[in-house]
N, C-alpha and C positions, 0 to 999 in steps of 0.2 A: 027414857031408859026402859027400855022391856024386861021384862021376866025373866026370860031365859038368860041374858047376860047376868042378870044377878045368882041366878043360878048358879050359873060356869063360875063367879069369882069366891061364889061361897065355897064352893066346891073347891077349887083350886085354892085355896084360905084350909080347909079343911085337911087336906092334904097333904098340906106343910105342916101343919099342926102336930095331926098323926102320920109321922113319918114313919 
């Protein structure tokens, strides 16, 4: 699992969080 995907899902997790 690389970096960046962890990146995009926290990001997208984040996201939805602060909608």
């Amino acid at each position: 699992m690389k970096i960046v995907e962890l990146e995009e899902i926290y990001n997208f997790v984040v996201q939805h969080i602060f909608v």
